[in-house]
N, C-alpha and C positions, 0 to 999 in steps of 0.2 A: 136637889142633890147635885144638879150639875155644876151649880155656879158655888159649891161648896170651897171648892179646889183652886178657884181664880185666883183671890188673892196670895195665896204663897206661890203658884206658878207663874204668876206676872211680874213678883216682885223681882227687882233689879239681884238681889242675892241668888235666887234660885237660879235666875237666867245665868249669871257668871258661875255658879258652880255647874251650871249644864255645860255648857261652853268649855269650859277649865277640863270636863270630865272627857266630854268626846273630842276634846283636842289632843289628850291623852291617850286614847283610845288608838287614835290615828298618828297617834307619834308610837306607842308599842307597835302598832301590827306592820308601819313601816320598817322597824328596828329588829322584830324577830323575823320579819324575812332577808332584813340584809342580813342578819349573824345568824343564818341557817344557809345562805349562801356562800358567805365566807366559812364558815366552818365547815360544811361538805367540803368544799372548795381546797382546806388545807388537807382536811383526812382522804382526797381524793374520790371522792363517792359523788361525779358529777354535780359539782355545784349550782348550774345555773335550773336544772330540774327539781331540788329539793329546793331551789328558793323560788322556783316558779309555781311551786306546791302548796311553799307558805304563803302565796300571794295571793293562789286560788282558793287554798281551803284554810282560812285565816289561821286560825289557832290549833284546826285539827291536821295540817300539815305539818307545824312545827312538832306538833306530840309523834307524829307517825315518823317524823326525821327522827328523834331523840332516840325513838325505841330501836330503828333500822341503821342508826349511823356505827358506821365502823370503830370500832377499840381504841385504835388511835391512829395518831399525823401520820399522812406520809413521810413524814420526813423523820420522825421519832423511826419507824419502821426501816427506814433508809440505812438509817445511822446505827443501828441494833442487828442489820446486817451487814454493813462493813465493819462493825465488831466484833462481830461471829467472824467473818472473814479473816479478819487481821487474827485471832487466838488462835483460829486454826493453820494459817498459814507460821506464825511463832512455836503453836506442836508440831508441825511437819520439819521445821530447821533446828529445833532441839531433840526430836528422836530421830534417827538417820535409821535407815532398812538394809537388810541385808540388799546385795546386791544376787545373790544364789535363791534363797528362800523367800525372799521380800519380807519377814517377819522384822517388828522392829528390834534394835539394836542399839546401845547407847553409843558416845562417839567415841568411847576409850578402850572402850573392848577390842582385844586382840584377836579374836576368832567368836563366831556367829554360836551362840549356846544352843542353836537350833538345829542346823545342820553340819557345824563345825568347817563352814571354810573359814581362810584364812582372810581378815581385813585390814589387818594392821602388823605391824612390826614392832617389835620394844627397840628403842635404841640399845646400843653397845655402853654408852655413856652412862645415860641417866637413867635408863630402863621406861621412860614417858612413851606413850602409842605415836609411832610413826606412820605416814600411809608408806605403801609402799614401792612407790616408785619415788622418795626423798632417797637423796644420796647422804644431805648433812641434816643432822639434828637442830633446829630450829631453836631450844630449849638450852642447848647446851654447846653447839658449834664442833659434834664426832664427828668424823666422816664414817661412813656407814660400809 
């Protein structure tokens, strides 16, 4: 029964598909701990630890990286807050606040619907919201 087995493991095919297979082997397991290092690496979730994980625990590092890695790129996150940033900074220069109540206030309104002071001036001329320390209407060239 032993020597059942000789001839197809001797022959020259079996040997190149062994060979072809664990040369394979050792090109994946080198490949999923470099792209488990690189990918930490961009999602910021210490790269060289989760690829030092897949290097030690072959294939069960990369499954425990997949399950534990972060949502996404630092740099997607980066970018999703200076977008939030910038919207919010374009609401705060499109609604202006009282300067009395600090409630917001749109920029044409002549007086705060909150507490009723005064923000603005109508021209003489064209009747447009002036601030109110303009002497000339901007709109229309009144003197005030």
């Amino acid at each position: 029964m032993d020597g059942l087995l000789d001839p197809i493991t001797s022959s020259g095919e079996f040997i190149l598909v062994r060979n072809l297979c664990t040369l394979f082997f050792v090109v994946l397991y080198f490949a999923l701990a470099f792209w488990t290092y690189r990918d930490a690496d961009r999602r910021g979730a210490m790269g060289w630890f989760w690829g030092l994980a897949a290097l030690v625990f072959p294939f069960a590092g990369w499954v425990i990286y997949l399950v534990m890695r972060p949502p996404e790129f630092a740099a997607d996150a980066r970018e999703r807050d200076l977008e939030i940033r910038t919207k919010e900074i374009t609401l705060q220069r499109d609604l202006a606040s009282c300067p009395s109540c600090h409630k917001p206030v749109e920029k044409e309104f002549l007086l705060c619907p909150h507490c009723m002071k005064k923000l603005r001036k109508p021209c003489i001329g064209c009747g447009k919201a002036l601030k109110l320390n303009w002497s000339v209407c901007p709109y229309c060239k009144t003197k005030q």
